[in-house]
N, C-alpha and C positions, 0 to 999 in steps of 0.2 A: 499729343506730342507734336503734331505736325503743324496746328497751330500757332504751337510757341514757337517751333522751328522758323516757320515764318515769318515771324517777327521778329527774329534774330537773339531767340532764347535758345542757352544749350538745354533742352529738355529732353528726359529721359524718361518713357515710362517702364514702370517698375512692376505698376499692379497699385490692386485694391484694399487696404487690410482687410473692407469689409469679407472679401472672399478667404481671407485665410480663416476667419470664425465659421464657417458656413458649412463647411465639408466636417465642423464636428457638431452641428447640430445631431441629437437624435428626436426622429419624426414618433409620432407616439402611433404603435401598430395597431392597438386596439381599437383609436380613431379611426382611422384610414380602413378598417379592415367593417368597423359596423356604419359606416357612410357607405364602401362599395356594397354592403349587404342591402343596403337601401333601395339600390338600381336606381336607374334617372341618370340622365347627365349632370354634373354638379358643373356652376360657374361658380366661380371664387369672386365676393364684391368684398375690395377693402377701403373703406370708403374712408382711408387717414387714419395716423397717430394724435393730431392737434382736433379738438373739440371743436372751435371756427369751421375746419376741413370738415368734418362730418356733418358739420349742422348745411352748409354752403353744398354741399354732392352727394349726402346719400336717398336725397329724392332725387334726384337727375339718376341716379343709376338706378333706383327699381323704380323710375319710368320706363330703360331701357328693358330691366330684365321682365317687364312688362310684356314689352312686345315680342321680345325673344319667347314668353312661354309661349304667347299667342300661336308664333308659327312653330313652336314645339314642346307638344307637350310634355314630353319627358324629363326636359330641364326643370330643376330646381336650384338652390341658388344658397351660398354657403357663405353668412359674414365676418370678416373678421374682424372683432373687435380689440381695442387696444387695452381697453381696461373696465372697470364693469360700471361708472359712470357713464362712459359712451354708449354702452351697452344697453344702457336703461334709455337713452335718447334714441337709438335706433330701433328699438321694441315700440317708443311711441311713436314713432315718425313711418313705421311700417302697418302700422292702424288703418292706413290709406291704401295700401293695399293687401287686406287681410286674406285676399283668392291667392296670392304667391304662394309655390310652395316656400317659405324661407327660414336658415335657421340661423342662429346668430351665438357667437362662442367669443369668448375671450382667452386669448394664449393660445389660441391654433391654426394662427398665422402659416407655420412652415406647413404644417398639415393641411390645410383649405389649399393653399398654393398647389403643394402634390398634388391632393386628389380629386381636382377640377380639368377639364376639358379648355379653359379660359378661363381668363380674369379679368373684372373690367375693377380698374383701381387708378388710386391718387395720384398722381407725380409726385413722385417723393425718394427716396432712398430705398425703400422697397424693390424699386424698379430693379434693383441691382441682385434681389433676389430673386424677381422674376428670371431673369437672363439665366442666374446660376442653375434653374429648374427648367428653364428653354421653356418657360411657360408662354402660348400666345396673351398677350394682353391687350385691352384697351384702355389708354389716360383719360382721364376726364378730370377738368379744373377749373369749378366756377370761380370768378373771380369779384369783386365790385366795381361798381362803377369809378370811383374814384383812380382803382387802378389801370380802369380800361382808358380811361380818359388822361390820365397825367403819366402812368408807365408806359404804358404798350407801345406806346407811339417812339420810345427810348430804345427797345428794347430788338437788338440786334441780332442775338442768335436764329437760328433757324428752326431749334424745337427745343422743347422744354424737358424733356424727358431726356432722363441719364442714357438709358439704351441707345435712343436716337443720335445723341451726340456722341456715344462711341462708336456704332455703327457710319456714322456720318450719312444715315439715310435713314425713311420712314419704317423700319419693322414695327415699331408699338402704334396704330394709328392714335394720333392723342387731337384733342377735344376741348378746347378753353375759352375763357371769355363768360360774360355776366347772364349770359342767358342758357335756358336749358338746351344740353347738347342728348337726348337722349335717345332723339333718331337715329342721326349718326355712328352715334354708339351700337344700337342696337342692330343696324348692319352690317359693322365690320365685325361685330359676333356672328352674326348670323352668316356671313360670307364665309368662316373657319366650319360651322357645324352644315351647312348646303354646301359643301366645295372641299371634297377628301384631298386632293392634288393643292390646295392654296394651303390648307391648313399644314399636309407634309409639306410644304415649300417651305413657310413661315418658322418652324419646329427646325429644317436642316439649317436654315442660316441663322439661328439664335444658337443653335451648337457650334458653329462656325464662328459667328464670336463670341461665344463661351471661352474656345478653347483659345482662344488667339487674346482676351483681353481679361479673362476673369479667374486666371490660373491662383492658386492657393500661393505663397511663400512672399508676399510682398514686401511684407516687411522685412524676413531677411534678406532679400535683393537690398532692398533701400541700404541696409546696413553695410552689405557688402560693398556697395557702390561706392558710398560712404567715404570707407576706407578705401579704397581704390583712389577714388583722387585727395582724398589728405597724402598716401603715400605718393602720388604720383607728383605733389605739390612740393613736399617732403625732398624729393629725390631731383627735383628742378630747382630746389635752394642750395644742394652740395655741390651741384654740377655748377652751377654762378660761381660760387665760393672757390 
């Protein structure tokens, strides 16, 4: 809002429809209930919706969740898949590293989200359900050369990530560009699971704009609004008259 404002738009934000769907998902409890029977820490890797996406980051990510088992053994590592062609690309692409503890599901997206400790996952639209679940995450987004070379140098924002840009600061640290980022990544995980006070810091201020940017009823705001100024436009052409 404040950047339209700045530019001399009357902008109003309203909200997100995607968050009025989200408060009626139901989480499947029988999941969630023999994953915590598992024990381990679980990290959630969603490595994209688009087939490019997976094929381009889901090695960079269990390279990361590589290192992460290294300094802890207890983590293992929960994929979400999008649909069960992807499914079958990330079973072979995990051939590389068959020591991971890792499991890989398809359609249990909201569930992996729950009942993980972190996510290291895609820029994408998801990010927006992370927020809704105050999940901490990591972005990661390989890109090509092509784009690194003829977009990047265009490209003005300050971060890629939906979060980031509502927060208008770094809570998701994100990760992009043509080469592997999966030090980095596996850091900023690794600073949430060694670091109990960074991890509650990161968790209160994704509540914080939870509650300030990701409320349920968007769309009937937009609607009410709507009508708010067709009447108010309404009632400025009797008054002429």
């Amino acid at each position: 809002e404040a950047w339209y404002r700045e530019r001399g738009v009357a902008a109003e934000y309203v909200g997100h429809p995607f968050f009025d769907e989200l408060p009626g998902q139901h989480l499947d409890a029988d999941f969630l209930d023999g994953q915590r029977r598992q024990g381990g820490t679980m990290i959630g890797i969603l490595p994209g919706s688009r087939t490019q996406e997976v094929e381009r980051n889901f090695r960079s990510q269990m390279r990361a969740a590589q290192a992460i088992h290294a300094a802890h053994r207890e983590t293992r590592f929960l994929v979400a898949c999008f649909k069960e062609k992807q499914q079958k690309m990330v079973e072979e692409m995990r051939r590389s590293f068959a020591m991971l503890p890792v499991q890989t599901f398809v359609g249990k997206t909201p569930e992996i989200i729950e009942a993980s400790k972190a996510c290291i996952a895609v820029s994408g639209s998801v990010s927006l359900e992370l927020l809704y679940r105050a999940k901490p995450t990591v972005i990661v987004y390989r890109t090509s050369r092509m784009l690194e070379t003829f977009v990047r140098p265009l490209v003005k924002s300050k971060f890629i990530t939906l979060v980031n840009l509502l927060a208008d600061k770094m809570l998701y640290p994100e990760f992009s560009g043509r080469h592997c980022v999966s030090g980095p990544v596996s850091q900023a995980v690794l600073r949430w699971l060694d670091d109990d006070q960074a991890y509650a810091g990161i968790c209160r201020e994704l509540l914080a704009l939870r509650d300030r940017t990701a409320q349920p009823g968007a769309c009937m705001r937009t609607a009410r609004r709507i009508v708010e100024v067709l009447e108010s436009k309404r009632a400025d052409r009797k008054s002429v008259v």
